[in-house]
C-alpha positions in Angstrom: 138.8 123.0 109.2 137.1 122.9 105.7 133.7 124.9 107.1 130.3 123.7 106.8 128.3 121.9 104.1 125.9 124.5 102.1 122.5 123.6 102.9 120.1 122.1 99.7 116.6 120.5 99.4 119.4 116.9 99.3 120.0 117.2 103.3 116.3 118.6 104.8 115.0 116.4 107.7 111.3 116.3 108.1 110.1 116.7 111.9 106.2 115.6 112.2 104.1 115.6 114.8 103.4 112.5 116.4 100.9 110.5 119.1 100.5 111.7 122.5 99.5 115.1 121.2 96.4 113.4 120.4 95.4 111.6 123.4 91.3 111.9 122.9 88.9 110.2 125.7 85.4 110.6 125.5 83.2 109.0 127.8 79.8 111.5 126.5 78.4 112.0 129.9 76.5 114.8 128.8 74.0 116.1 126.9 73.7 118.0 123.5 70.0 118.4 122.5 68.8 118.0 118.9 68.6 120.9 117.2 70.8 122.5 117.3 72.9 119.2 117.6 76.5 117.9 117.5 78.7 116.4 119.8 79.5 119.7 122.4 83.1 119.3 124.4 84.8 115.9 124.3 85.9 115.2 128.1 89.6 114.9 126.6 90.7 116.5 122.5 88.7 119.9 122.6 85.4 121.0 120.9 84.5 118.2 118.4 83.5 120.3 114.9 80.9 119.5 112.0 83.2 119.1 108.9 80.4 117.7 106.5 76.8 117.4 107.0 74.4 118.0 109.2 74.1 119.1 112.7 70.8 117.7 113.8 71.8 114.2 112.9 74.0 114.5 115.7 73.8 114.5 119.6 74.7 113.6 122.9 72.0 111.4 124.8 74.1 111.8 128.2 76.0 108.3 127.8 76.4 108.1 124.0 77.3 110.3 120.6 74.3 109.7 118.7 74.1 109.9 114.9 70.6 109.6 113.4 70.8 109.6 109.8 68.5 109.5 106.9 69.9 106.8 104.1 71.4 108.5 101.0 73.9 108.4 98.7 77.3 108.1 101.0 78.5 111.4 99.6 75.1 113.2 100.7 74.2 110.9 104.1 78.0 110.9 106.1 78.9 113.1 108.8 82.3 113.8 109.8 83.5 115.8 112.7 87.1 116.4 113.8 89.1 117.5 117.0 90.7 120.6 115.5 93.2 120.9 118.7 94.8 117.7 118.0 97.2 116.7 115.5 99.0 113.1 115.1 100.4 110.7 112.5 100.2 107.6 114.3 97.2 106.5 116.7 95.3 103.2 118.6 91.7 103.5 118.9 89.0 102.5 120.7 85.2 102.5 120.8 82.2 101.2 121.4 79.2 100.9 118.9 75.8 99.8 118.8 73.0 99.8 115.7 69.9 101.1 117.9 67.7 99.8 114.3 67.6 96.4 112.7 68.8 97.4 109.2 68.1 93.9 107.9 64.5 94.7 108.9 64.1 97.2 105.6 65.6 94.2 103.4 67.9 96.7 101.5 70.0 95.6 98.7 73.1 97.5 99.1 75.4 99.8 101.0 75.2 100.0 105.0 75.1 101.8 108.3 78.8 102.5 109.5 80.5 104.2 112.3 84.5 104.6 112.7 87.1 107.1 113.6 88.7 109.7 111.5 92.5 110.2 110.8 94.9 112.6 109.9 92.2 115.6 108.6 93.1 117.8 105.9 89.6 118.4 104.6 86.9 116.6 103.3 88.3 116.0 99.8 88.6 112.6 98.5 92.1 112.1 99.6 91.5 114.5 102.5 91.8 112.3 105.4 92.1 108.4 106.0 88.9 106.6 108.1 88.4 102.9 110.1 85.2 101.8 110.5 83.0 99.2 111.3 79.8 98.5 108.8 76.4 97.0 108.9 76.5 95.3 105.8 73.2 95.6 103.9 74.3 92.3 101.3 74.9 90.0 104.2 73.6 91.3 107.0 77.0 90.7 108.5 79.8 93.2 110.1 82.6 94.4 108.0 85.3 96.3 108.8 86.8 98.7 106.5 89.8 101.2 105.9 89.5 103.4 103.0 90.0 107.6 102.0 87.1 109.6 101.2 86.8 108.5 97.9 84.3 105.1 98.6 85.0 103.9 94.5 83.7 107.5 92.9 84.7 108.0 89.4 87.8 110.1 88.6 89.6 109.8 91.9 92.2 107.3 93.5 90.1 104.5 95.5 91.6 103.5 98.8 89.3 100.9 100.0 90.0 97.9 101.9 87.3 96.0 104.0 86.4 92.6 105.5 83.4 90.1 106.0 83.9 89.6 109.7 80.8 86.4 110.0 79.7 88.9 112.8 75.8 89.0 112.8 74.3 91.5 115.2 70.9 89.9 115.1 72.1 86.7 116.4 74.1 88.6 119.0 71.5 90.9 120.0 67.9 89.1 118.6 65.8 91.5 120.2 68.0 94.9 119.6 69.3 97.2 120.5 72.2 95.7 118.2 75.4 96.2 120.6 77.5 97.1 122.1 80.6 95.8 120.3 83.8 97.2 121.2 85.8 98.2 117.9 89.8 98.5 118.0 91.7 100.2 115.3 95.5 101.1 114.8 97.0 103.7 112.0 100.7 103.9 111.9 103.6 105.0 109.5 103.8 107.4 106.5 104.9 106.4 103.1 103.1 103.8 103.4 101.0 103.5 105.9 99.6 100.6 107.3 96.3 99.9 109.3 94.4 97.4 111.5 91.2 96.3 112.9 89.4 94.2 115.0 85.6 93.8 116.7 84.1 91.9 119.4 80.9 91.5 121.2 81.3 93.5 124.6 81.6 91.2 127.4 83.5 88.6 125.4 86.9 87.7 124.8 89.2 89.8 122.9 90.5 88.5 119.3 93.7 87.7 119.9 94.7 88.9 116.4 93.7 91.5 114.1 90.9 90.7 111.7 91.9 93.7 109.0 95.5 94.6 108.2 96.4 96.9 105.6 98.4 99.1 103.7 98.4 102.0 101.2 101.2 101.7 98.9 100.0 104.2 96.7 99.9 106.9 99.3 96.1 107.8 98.6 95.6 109.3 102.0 97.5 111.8 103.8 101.3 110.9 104.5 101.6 113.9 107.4 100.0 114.4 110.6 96.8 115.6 111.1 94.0 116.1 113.7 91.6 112.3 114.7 88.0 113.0 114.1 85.3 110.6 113.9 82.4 109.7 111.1 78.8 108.3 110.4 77.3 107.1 107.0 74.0 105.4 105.9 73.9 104.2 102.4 71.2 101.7 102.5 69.8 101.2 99.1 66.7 99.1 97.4 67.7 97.1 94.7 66.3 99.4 91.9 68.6 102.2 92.9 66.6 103.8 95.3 67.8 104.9 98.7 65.7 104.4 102.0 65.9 108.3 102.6 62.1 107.8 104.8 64.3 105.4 107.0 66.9 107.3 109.7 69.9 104.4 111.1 70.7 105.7 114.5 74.3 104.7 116.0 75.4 105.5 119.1 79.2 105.7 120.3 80.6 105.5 123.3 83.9 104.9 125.3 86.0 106.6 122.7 89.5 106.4 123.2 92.7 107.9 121.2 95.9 107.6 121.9 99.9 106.8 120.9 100.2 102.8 120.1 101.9 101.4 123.6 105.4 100.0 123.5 105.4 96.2 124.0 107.3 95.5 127.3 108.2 91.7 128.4 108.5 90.8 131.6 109.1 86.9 131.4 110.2 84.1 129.3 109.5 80.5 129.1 111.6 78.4 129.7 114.4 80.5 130.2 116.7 78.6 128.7 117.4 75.7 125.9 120.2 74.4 123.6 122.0 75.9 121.0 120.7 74.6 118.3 117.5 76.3 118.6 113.6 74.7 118.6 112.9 75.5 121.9 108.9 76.4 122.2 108.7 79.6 124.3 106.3 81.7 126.3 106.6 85.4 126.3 104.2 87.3 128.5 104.0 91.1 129.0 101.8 93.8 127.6 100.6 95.3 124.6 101.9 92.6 123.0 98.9 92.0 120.2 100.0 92.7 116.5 103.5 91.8 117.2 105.3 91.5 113.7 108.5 89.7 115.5 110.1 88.6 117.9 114.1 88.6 118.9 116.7 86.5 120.4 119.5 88.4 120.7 119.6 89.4 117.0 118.1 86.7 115.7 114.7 86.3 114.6 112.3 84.0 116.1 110.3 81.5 114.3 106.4 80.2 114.8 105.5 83.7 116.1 101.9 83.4 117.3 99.9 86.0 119.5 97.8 84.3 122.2 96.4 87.6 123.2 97.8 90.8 124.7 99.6 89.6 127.3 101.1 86.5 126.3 102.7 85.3 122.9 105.0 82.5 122.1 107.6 82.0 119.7 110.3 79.0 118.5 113.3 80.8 119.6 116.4 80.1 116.4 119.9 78.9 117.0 122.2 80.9 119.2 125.6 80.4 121.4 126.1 79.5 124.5 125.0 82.5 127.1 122.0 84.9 127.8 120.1 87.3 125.5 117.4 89.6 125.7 114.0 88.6 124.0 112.7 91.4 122.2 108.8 91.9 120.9 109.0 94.2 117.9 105.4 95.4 117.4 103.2 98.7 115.8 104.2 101.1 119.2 108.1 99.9 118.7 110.0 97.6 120.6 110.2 96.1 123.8 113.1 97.5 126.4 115.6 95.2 127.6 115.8 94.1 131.5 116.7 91.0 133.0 113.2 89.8 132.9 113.2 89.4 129.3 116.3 87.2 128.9 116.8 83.4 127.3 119.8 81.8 128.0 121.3 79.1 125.0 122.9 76.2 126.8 125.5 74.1 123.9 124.8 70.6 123.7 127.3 68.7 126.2 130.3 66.7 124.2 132.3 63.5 125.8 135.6 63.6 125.6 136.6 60.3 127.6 135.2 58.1 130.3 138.0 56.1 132.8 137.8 52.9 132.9 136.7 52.6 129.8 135.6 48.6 130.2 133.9 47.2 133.0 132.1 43.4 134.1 128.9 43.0 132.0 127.2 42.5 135.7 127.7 46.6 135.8 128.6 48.2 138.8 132.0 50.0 137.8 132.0 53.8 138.5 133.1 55.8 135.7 134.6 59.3 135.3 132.7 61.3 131.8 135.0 64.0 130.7 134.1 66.3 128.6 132.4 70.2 128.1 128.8 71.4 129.2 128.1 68.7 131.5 127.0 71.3 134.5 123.1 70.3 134.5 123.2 66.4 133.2 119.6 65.1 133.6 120.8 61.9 132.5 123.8 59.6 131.2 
């Protein structure tokens, strides 16, 4: 009866877009010859475009995206292309890398060869877009992974740079090269703040079970809206006076790139399926997608002791609860599980005695004795 509100900057909702408007797959069955070089058509996302750099350190070898690249300062070396057509906030990825050169052969000093994936692209200033990648660390001669914005520490601009020693070593891996593949998986989500993570493995072994990077910019120093996946190149390998290797060319190749929303977790059993009241009872959850869960529910009642085994099965100390069923629910990055009856924990209460007729009997034993009480259904044992 009073009319409507007046409208004011107070009550505007924000709609942005989000994952599955960036599905990407690119498997790189094709070839694009060097010059004039890039990356051609990827077999899912559109026409991949040269933002920065140069287009013969790029091509397509039929199985692989290739980068060749000449060492230089990061801001001169990197290449980054994009999938203009796409657009997302939130994303999983997915790809394979190898390091066709040994860069500990050179004996640099400093900086590395890197490969990763591009997110949310604005542009190619320093707080133009967010990238995950994985790094052949000149100091250690181990893998690192890293998340950071375009700005990699330069003077004057806000540094978003998080990365970490993973002990891999490619040349104990792969002692007579080429130096891979290793499988790379990498997860972006949220705005204001967002939060990342990482992992890498050797192909052909076991995935981690957790993530070896997580992350989050609190300060906001990438972008906070959606924007389309891309991905990025970079040789920085430098001498210890200073000098860069720019007479040595790192060539990486990619392959099996995949982009694409971050799965729901769905459970589809617990156990056991049941335990008492007061809580302590060692569970088994299995299902999918379940890696990077952040918790895990009874009911409405967090879970304690919450450890991923791998992507398919987690388990959890379930908390106290009342007598009856509820749903177990895993909370992780792509949301939280759905409810069904294969998902559900019964609490049991602890049985009480209320009276037992007779209540004396010979010493010999023998006497049969009635137990009142509550929750006796189930007695293993008197």
């Amino acid at each position: 009866p009073g009319g409507t509100s007046a409208t004011s900057t107070a009550d505007q909702f924000l709609y942005q877009t989000q994952s599955g408007s960036a599905n990407v797959s690119d498997s790189f069955a094709r070839t694009v010859a060097s010059p004039p070089g890039g990356w051609g058509t990827a077999d899912v996302g559109g026409t991949w475009t040269l933002q920065k750099g140069v287009a013969t350190d790029e091509s397509v070898n039929g199985s692989s995206g290739v980068f060749a690249i000449p060492a230089n300062v990061f801001t001169t070396s990197e290449q980054v292309l994009d999938l203009p057509g796409t657009s997302t906030l939130d994303y999983q990825a997915s790809f394979d890398v190898t390091w066709m050169n040994n860069v500990d052969s050179i004996d640099p000093t400093y900086g590395g060869v890197l490969a990763g994936v591009v997110a949310r692209f604005q542009n190619t200033g320093v707080t133009g877009y967010y990238r995950m990648s994985a790094l052949w660390d000149a100091s250690t001669g181990d893998l690192w992974l890293r998340v950071q914005n375009p700005c990699g520490g330069l003077a004057g601009c806000n540094n978003f740079d998080v990365d970490i020693n993973t002990g891999i070593n490619p040349t104990q891996d792969f002692p007579d090269g080429p130096y891979g593949p290793y499988e790379v998986k990498a997860e972006i989500v949220g705005s204001d703040p967002t939060s990342f993570a990482m992992k890498i493995w050797k192909v052909g072994t076991a995935e981690p079970a957790n993530w070896m990077l997580t992350t989050t910019d609190t300060n906001n120093w990438g972008p906070q809206v959606a924007g389309p996946v891309g991905f990025r190149g970079s040789d920085d390998l430098e001498m210890a006076n200073g000098s860069y290797f720019t007479n040595f060319t790192s060539q990486v190749e990619v392959n099996n790139l995949s982009i694409s929303s971050i799965p729901a977790p769905t459970v589809t059993s617990v156990s056991p399926s049941s335990g008492p009241s007061a809580g302590g009872t060692s569970v088994t959850i299995t299902g999918t997608n379940l890696s990077g869960a952040s918790a895990v529910y009874f009911g409405t009642a967090a879970a304690t002791g919450v450890s991923v085994v791998n992507s398919t099965t987690l388990t959890a100390t379930s908390p106290a609860g009342t007598s009856g069923p509820v749903d177990v629910t895993v909370t992780t990055a792509g949301g939280t599980s759905a409810i069904s009856t294969a998902d559900q924990f019964s609490y049991v209460s602890a049985p009480t005695v209320a009276g037992v007729a007779p209540t004396s009997g010979p010493v010999t034993g023998g006497t049969s004795v009635t137990i009142t009480g509550t929750n006796l259904s189930g007695a293993s044992a008197v």
